[in-house]
C-alpha positions as a Python dict, from the first residue, in 0.01 Angstrom:
ca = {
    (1, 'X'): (0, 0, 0),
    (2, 'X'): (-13, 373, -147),
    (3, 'X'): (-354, 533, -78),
    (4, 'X'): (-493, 761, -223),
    (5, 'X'): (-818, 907, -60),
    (6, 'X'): (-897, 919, 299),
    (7, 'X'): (-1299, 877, 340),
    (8, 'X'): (-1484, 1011, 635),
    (9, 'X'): (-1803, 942, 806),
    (10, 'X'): (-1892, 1278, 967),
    (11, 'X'): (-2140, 1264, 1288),
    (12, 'X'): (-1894, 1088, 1558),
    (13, 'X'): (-1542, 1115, 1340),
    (14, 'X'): (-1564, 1533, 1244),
    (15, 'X'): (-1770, 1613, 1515),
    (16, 'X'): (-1840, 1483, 1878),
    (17, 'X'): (-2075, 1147, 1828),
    (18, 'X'): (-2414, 1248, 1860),
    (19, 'X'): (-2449, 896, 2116),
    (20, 'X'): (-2287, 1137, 2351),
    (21, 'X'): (-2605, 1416, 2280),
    (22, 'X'): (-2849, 1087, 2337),
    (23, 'X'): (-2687, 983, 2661),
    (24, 'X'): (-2750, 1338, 2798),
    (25, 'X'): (-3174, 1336, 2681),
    (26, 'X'): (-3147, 1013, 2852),
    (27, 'X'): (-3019, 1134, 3194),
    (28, 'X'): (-3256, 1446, 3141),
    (29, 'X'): (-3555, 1228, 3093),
    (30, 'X'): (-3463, 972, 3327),
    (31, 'X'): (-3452, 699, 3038),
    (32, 'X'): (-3202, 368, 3067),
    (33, 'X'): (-2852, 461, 2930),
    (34, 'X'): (-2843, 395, 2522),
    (35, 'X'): (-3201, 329, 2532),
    (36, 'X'): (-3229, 596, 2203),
    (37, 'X'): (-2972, 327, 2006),
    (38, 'X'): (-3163, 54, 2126),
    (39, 'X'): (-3502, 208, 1973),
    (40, 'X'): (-3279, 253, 1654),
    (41, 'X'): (-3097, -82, 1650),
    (42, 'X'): (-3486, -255, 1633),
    (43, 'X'): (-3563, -368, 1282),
    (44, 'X'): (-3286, -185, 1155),
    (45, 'X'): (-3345, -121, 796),
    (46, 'X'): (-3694, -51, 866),
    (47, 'X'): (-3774, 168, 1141),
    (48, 'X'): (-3828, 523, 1193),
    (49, 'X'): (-3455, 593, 1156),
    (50, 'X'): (-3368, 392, 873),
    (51, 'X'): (-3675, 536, 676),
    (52, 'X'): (-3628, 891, 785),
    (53, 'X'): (-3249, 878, 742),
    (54, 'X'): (-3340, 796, 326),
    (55, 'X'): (-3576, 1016, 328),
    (56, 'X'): (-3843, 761, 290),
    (57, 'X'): (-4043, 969, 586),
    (58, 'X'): (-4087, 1338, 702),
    (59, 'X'): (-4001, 1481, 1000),
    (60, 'X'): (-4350, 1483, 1132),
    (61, 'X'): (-4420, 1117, 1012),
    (62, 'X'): (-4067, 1015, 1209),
    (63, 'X'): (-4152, 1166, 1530),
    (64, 'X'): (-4476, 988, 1566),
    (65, 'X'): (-4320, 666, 1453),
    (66, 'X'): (-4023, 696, 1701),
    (67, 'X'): (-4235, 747, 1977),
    (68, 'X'): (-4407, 448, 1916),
    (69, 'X'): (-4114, 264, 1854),
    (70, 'X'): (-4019, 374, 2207),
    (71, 'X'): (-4354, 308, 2385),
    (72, 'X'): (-4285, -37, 2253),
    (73, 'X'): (-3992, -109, 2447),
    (74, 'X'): (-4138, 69, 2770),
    (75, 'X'): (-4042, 426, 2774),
    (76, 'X'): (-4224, 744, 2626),
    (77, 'X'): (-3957, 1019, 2409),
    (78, 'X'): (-4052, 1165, 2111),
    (79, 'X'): (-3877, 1158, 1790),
    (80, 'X'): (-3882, 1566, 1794),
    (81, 'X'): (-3663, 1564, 2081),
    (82, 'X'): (-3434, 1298, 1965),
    (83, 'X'): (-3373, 1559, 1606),
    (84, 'X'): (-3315, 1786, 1850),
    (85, 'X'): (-2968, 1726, 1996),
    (86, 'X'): (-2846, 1584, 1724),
    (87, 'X'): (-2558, 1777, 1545),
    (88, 'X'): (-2228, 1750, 1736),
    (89, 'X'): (-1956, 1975, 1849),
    (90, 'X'): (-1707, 1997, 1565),
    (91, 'X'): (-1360, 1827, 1648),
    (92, 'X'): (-1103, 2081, 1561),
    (93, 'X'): (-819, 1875, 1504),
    (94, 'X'): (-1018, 1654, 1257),
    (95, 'X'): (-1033, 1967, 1068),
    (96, 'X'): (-636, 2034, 1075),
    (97, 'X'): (-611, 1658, 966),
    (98, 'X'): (-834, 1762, 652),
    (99, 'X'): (-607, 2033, 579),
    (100, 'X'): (-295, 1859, 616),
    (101, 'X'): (-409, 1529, 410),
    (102, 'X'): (-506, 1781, 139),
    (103, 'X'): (-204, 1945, 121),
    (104, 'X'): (-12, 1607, 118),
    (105, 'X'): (-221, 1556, -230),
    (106, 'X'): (-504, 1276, -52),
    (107, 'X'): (-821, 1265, -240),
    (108, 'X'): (-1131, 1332, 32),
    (109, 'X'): (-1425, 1229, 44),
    (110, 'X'): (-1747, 1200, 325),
    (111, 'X'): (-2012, 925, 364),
    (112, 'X'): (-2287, 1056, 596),
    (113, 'X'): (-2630, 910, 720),
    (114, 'X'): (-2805, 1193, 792),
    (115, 'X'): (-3164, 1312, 810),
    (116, 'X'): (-3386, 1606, 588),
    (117, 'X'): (-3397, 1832, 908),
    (118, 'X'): (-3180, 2055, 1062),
    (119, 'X'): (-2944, 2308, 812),
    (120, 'X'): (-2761, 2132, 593),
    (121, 'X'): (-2565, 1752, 592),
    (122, 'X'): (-2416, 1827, 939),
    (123, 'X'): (-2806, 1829, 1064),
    (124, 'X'): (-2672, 2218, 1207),
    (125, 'X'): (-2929, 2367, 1461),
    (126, 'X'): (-2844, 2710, 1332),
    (127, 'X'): (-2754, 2926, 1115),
    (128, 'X'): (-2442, 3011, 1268),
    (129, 'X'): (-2331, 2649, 1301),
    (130, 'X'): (-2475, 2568, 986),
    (131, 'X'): (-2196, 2855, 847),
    (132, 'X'): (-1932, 2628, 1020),
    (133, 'X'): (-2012, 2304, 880),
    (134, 'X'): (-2056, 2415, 533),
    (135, 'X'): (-1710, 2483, 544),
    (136, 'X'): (-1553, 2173, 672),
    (137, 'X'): (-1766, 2016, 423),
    (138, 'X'): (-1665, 2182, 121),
    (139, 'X'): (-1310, 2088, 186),
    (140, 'X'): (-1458, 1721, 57),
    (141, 'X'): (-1402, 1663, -301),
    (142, 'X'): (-1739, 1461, -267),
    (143, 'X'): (-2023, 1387, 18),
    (144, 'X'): (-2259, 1157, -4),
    (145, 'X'): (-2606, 1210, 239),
    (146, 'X'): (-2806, 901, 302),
    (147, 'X'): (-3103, 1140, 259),
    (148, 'X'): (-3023, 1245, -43),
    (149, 'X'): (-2872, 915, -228),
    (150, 'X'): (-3153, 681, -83),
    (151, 'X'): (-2920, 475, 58),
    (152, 'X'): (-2797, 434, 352),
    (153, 'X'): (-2465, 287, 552),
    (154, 'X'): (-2360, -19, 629),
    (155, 'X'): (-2605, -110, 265),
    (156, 'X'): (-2250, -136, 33),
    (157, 'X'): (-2361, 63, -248),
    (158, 'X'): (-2326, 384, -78),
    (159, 'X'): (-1920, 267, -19),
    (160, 'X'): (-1886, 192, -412),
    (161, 'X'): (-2095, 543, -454),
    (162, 'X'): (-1831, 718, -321),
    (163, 'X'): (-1540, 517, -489),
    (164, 'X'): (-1693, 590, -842),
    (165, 'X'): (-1727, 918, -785),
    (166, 'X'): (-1338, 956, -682),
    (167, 'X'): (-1264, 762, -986),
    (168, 'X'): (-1070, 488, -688),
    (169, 'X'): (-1089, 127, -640),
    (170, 'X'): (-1225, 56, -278),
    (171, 'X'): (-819, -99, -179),
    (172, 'X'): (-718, 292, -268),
    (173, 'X'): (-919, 437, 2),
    (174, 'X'): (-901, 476, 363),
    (175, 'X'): (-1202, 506, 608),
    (176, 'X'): (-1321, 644, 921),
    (177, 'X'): (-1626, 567, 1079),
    (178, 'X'): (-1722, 566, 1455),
    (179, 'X'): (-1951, 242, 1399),
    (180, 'X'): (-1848, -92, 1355),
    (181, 'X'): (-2100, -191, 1152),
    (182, 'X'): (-2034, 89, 939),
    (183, 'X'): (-1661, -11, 907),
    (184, 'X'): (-1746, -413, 783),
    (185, 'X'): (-1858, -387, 474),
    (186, 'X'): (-1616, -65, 375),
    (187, 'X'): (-1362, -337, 493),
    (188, 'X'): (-1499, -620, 297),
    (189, 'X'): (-1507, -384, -46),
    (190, 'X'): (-1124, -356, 13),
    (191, 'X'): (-1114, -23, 181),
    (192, 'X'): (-839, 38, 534),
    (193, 'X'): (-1124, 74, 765),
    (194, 'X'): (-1057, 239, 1109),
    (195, 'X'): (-1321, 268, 1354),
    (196, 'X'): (-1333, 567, 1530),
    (197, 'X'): (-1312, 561, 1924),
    (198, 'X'): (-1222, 917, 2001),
    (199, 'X'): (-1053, 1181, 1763),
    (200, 'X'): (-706, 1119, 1936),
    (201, 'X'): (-722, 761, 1838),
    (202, 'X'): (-888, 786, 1497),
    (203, 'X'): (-530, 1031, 1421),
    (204, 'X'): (-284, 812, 1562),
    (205, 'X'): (-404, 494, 1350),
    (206, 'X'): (-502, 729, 1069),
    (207, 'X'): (-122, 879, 1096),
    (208, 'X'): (-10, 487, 1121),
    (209, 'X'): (-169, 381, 833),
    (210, 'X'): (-42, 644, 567),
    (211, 'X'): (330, 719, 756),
    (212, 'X'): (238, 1095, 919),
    (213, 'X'): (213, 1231, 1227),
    (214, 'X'): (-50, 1440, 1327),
}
């Protein structure tokens, strides 16, 4: 099969997985390992995250409605803290893979969920990093932000968003994405879905997949 566009999810594939940022507020706050996902994983198209990450909510509005989401299961963290740490360290060699697709003539494209805080899709903390990430970004011929389009992954219309904007069929595209759940229904559309691990990994099968080497 001849591809032709290599689609990225960006939190967790381009940059370090912001799980890793929640782990650490965990161990800082002496909270149970994960226990940030597991607030976010409750009633999952309707809580604070899901509504904040379509921009159904405010900033304010989420971080009183996390927090209560958290007192529910036991523990006490404000949303605030949880916007906080989110934007990753950008993966270097992700960008070089960018670069090199490109050049090879791949059409590419970026599915975020993402919030309406921080600088910019990559949720940057400042301006300096917000500088950075505007310019991995605008080597995408197209991003889609869940905050922006409403919708949000794994819901399959943000999949066949980004397929009519490339002008593709879902079984001409490739995509990354560090969450399973993510990768399903990109999978069941048609699309070469590769769930993302670490960056090593998510090159090697990436490389396997279109016959390069990274």
């Amino acid at each position: 099969m001849a591809y032709a566009a290599v689609i990225f999810d960006f939190g967790g594939v381009i940059t370090s997985s912001p799980f890793e940022a929640f782990n650490r507020l965990e161990s800082e706050r002496c909270l149970p390992k994960d226990f940030i996902r597991s607030v976010n994983a409750r009633n999952g198209d309707s809580n604070a995250w899901a509504l904040f990450e379509r921009a159904e909510i405010d900033s304010a509005t989420f971080d009183t409605m996390f927090r209560a989401e958290a007192k529910a299961l036991g523990h006490d963290l404000e949303g605030a803290s949880v916007l906080a740490v989110l934007a990753g360290a950008v993966r270097p060699a992700m960008v070089s893979a960018l670069d090199r697709l490109k050049s090879d003539g791949y059409r590419l494209g970026c599915i975020t969920n993402n919030v309406p805080a921080g600088h910019g899709a990559g949720m940057a903390r400042s301006a300096d990093a917000h500088d950075e990430l505007e310019q991995i970004f605008a080597r995408f011929e197209h991003v889609i932000e869940s905050s922006k389009a409403g919708v949000r992954k794994p819901d399959p219309r943000i999949y066949l968003m980004m397929c009519e904007a490339l002008g593709l069929a879902p079984d001409q595209c490739v995509y990354l994405d560090d969450l399973g759940i993510n990768c399903k229904p990109a999978a069941a559309l048609g699309m070469k879905a590769i769930k993302v691990t670490s960056g090593e990994q998510a090159l090697a099968d990436l490389g396997t997949v279109l016959g390069l080497t990274f």
